[in-house]
LUMNU-406250 format. One line per 5 residues: number of its first residue (from 1); their letters; for each residue x, y, z of C-alpha. Coordinates in steps of 0.25 Angstrom, whole numbers, plus 5000, padded with zeros to 4 digits. Layout:
% LUMNU-406250
NUM = a = X Y Z ~ ...
//
This chain:
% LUMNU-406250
1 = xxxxx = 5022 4841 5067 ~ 5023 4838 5051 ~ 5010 4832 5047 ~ 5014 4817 5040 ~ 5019 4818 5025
6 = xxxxx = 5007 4810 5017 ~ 5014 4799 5009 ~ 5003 4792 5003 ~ 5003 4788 4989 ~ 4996 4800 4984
11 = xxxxx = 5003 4809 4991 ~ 5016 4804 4986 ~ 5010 4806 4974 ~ 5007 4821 4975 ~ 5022 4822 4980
16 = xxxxx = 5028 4816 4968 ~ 5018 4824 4959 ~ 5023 4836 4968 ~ 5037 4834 4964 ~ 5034 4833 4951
21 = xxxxx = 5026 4845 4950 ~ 5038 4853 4957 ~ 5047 4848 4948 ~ 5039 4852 4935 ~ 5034 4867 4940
26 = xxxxx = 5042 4869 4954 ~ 5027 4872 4962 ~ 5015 4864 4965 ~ 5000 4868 4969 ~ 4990 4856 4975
31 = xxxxx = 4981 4857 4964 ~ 4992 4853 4954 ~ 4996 4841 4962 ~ 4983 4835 4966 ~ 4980 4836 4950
36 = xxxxx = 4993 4831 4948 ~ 4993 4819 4957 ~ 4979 4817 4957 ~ 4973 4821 4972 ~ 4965 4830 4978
41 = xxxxx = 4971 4845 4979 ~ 4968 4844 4994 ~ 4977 4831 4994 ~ 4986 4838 4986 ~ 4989 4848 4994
46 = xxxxx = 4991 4840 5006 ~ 5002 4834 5001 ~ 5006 4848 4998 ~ 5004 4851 5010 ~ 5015 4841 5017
51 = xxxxx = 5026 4844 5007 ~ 5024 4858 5013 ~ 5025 4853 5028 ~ 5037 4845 5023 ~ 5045 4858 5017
56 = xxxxx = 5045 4851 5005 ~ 5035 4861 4997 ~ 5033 4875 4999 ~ 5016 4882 4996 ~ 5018 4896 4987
61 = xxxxx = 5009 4905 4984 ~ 4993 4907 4991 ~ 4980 4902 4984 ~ 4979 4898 4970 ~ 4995 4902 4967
66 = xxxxx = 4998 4892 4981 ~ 5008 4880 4977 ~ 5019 4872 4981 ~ 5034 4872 4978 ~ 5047 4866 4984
71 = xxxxx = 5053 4871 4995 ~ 5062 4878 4989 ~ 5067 4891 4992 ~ 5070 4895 4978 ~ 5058 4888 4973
76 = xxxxx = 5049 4894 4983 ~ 5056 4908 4981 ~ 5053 4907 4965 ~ 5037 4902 4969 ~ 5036 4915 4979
81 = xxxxx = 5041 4924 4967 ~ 5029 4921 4959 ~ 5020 4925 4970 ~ 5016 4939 4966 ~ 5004 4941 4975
86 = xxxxx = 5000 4942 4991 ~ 4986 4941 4995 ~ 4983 4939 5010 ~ 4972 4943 5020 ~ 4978 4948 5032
91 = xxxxx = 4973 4947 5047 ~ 4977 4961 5054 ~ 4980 4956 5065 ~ 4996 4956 5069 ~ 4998 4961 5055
96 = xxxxx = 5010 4966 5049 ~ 5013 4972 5037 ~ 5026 4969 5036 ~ 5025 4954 5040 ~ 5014 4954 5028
101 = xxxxx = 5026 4961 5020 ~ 5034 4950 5022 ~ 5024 4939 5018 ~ 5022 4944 5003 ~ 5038 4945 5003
106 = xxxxx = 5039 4928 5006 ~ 5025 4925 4999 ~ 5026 4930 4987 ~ 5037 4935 4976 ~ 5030 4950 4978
111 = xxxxx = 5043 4958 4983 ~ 5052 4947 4974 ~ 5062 4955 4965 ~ 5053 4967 4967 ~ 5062 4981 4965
116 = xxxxx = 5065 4986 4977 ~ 5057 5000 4976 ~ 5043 4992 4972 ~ 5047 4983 4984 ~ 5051 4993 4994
121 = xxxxx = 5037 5002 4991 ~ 5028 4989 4990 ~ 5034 4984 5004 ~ 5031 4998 5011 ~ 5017 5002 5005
126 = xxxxx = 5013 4988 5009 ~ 5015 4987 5024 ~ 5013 5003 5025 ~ 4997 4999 5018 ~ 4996 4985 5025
131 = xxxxx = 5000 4991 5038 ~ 4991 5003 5036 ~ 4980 4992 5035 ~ 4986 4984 5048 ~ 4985 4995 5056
136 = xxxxx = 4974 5005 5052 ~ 4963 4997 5044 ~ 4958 4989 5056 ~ 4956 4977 5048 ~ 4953 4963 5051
141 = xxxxx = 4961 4959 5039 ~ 4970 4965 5027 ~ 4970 4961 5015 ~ 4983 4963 5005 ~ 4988 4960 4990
146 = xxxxx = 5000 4962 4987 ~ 5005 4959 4970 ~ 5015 4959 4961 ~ 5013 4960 4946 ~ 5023 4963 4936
151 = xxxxx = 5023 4979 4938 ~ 5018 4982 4951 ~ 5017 4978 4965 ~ 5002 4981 4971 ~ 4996 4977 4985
156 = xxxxx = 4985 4979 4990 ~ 4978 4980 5007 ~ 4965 4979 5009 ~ 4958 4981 5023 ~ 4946 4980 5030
161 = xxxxx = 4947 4992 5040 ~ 4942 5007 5042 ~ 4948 5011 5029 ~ 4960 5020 5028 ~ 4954 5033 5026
166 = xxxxx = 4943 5031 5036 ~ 4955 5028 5045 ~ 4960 5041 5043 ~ 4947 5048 5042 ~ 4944 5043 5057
171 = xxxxx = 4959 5045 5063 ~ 4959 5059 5058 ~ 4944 5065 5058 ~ 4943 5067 5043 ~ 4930 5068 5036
176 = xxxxx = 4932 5060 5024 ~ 4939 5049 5017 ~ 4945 5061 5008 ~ 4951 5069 5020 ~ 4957 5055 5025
181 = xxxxx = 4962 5054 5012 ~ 4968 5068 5011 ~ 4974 5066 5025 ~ 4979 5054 5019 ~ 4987 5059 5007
186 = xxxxx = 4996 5068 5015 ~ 5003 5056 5023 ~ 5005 5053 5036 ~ 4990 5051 5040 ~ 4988 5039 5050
191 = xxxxx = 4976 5036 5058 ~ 4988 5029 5068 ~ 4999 5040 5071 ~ 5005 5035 5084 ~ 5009 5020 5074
196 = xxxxx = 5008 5025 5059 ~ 5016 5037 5053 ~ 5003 5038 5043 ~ 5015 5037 5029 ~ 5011 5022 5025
201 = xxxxx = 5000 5027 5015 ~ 5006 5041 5012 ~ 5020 5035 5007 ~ 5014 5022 5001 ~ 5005 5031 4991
206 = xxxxx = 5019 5037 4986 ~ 5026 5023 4985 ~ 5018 5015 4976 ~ 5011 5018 4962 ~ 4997 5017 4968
211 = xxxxx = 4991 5014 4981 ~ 4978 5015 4982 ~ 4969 5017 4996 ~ 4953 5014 4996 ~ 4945 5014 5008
216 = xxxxx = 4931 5017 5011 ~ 4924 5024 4998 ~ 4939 5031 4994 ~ 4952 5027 4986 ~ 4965 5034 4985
221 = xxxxx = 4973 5031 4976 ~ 4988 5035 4975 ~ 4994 5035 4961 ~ 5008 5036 4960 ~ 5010 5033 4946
226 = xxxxx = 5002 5044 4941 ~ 5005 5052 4954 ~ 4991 5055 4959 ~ 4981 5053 4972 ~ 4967 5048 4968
231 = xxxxx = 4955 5048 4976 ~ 4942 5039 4972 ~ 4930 5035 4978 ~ 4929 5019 4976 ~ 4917 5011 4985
236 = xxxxx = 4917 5011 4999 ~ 4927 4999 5004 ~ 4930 4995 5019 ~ 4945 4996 5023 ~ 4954 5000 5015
241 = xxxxx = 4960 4995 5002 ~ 4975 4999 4997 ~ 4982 4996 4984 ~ 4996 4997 4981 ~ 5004 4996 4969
246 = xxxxx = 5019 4999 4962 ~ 5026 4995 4952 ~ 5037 4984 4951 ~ 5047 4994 4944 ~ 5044 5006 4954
251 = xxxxx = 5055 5018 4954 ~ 5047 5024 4967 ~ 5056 5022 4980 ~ 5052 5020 4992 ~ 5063 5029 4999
256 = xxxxx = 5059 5041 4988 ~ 5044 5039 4992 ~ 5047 5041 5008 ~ 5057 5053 5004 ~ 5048 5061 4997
261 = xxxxx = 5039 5062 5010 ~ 5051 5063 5020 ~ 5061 5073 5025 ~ 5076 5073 5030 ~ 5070 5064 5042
266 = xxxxx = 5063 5056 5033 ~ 5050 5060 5041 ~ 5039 5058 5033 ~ 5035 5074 5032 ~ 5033 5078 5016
271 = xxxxx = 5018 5075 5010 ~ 5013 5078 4997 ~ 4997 5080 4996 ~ 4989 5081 4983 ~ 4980 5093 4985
276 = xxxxx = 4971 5089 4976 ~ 4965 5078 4985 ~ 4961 5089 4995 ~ 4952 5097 4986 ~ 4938 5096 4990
281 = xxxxx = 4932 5099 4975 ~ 4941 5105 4964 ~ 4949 5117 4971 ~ 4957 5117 4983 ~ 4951 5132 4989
286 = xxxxx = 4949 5132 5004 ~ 4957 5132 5017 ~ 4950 5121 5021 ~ 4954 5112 5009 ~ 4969 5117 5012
291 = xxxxx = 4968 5113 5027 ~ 4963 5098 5024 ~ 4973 5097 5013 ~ 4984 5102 5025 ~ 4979 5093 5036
296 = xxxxx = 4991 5085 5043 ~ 5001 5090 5034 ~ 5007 5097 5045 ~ 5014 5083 5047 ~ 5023 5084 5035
301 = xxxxx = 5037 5094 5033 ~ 5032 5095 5019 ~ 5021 5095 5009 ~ 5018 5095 4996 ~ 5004 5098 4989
306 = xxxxx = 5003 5093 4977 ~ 4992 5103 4969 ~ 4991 5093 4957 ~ 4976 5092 4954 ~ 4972 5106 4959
311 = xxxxx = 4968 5118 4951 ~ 4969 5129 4961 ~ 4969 5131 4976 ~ 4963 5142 4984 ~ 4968 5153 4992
316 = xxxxx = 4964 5150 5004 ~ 4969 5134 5002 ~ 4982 5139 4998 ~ 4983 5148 5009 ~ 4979 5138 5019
321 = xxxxx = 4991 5129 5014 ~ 5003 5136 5009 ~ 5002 5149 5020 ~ 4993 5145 5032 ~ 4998 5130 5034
326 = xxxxx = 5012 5134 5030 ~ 5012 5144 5040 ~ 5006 5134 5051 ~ 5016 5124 5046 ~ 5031 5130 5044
331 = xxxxx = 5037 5116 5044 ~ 5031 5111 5032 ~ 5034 5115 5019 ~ 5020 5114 5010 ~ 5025 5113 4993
336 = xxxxx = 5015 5110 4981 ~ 5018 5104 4969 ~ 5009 5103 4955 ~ 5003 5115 4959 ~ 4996 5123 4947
341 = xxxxx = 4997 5138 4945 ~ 4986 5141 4952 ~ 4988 5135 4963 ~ 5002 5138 4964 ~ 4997 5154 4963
346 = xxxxx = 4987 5151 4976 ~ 4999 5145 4983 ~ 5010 5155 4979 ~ 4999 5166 4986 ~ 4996 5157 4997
351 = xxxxx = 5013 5157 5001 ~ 5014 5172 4998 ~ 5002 5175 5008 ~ 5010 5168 5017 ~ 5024 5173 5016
356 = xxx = 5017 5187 5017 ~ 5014 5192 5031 ~ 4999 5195 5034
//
């Protein structure tokens, strides 16, 4: 039942001083009115309070940006417009990422007017990250960030749970963060096969400008603007942090992004892999160096290597990739691209080996 409306005389003071207020600036915050009419904030907002419960007034914005306007849809459409940030500490418990989605939509002016490319990518790489949290991190809690400025849109989730590579790690008996990370870069890497396709990180580090992954004492940073993959070492941390940002005017589409990585069937079967991340010191010589970078590539219809970064390869890494594991694997077309004379020369002799009979 409506709790009773207060009509003493103060509060029809701060009514009438409400009324005034909306006339002259279209929103009110309880600090304003108690200064205003003279009474405590607490009574103030009180009074607030009950023009709410009455429908009369409608609270916009969270914190220190919080304040009150007429319940007006055009009014409180204009109020939300100006609200260019979410924060919120999530309870994973029952939590959905698209329900979450949807609460940035209504709160805040985020997705107003945005072009649809930015908005399509934002909307994907968010619930494919948050979800990633949900259902991997093991995490009491997640936090999430999402902003607007004037050029870019940038989000932020932030768990408390085992950390994505040592999730990886674990699932798949790797020995290191690097080779989770590795095993990460070629897609389709999920530490929950039977529920996930293991595409959410994989496609989401093509969409935006940069998204950056840390957990445990490792970053990885994906750069799309300068078109690189970096690797850091920061300070060990627990869970994992992931930062996600693209540009207002984007030209990236999200349609382009998936058919780049898919056939006929729009399967998810082509990968590209930088080489360079595989190398153990400065060259790229042994088999076993080739069989790491190969490993779960069988998945895929079509590969490409991308040899930017790396001087020379050796006979035997070549071999290993472009005769041995072709010949295991007929199905899969294996390509490079940005590869130097060198290494084009190792390959070229690695292929003719192979179309030779021994």
């Amino acid at each position: 039942m409506p709790k009773a409306v207060n009509t003493s005389g103060a509060a029809r003071a701060i009514r009438q001083a409400i009324r005034q207020r909306l006339g002259k600036g279209g929103s009110v915050r309880s600090s304003e009115i108690a200064e205003f009419a003279d009474v405590s904030r607490v009574y103030a907002h009180r009074v607030l309070q009950e023009l709410v419960r009455e429908g009369t007034l409608v609270l916009v914005g969270k914190a220190n940006r919080a304040r009150y306007v007429r319940a007006d849809k055009r009014i409180i459409q204009r109020e939300l417009a100006k609200e260019l940030q979410f924060r919120a500490s999530l309870k994973n418990e029952d939590l959905a990422e698209d329900v979450v989605l949807t609460r940035i939509r209504r709160e805040t002016g985020i997705f107003r007017q945005l072009p649809s490319r930015a908005r399509n990518i934002v909307a994907y790489a968010f619930t494919e990250m948050l979800n990633n949290a949900i259902e991997h991190s093991r995490s009491a809690s997640i936090d999430v960030v999402m902003t607007r400025s004037q050029k870019t849109v940038s989000f932020i989730v932030r768990d408390q749970g085992v950390g994505v590579f040592t999730s990886i790690m674990n699932s798949r008996h790797l020995a290191s963060e690097r080779e989770a990370i590795q095993d990460l870069l070629k897609g389709k890497t999920t530490t929950s096969p039977e529920r996930h396709s293991g595409e959410g990180i994989f496609f989401t580090s093509k969409a935006g400008d940069r998204l950056e992954l840390s957990s445990a004492g490792t970053k990885i940073v994906f750069d799309n603007t300068v078109g690189d993959v970096f690797i850091r070492s920061l300070k060990a941390r627990i869970g994992t942090l992931v930062e996600f940002t693209i540009t207002v005017d984007t030209s990236r589409e999200l349609a382009r992004v998936f058919n780049a990585y898919t056939g006929d069937t729009l399967a998810f079967d082509k990968t590209s892999v930088t080489v360079q991340l595989y190398k153990a010191g400065k060259e790229l010589l042994s088999r076993s160096q080739a069989r790491r970078l190969l490993v779960g590539l069988e998945k895929f219809r079509e590969i490409v290597l991308d040899f930017a970064g790396v001087d020379t390869i050796g006979q035997g890494f070549a071999d290993e990739v472009f005769r041995v594991w072709r010949s295991v694997h007929p199905g899969t077309a294996v390509h490079s691209k940005n590869a130097g004379r060198d290494v084009q020369f190792m390959i070229a002799h690695a292929e003719q080996t192979g179309a030779t009979p021994r």
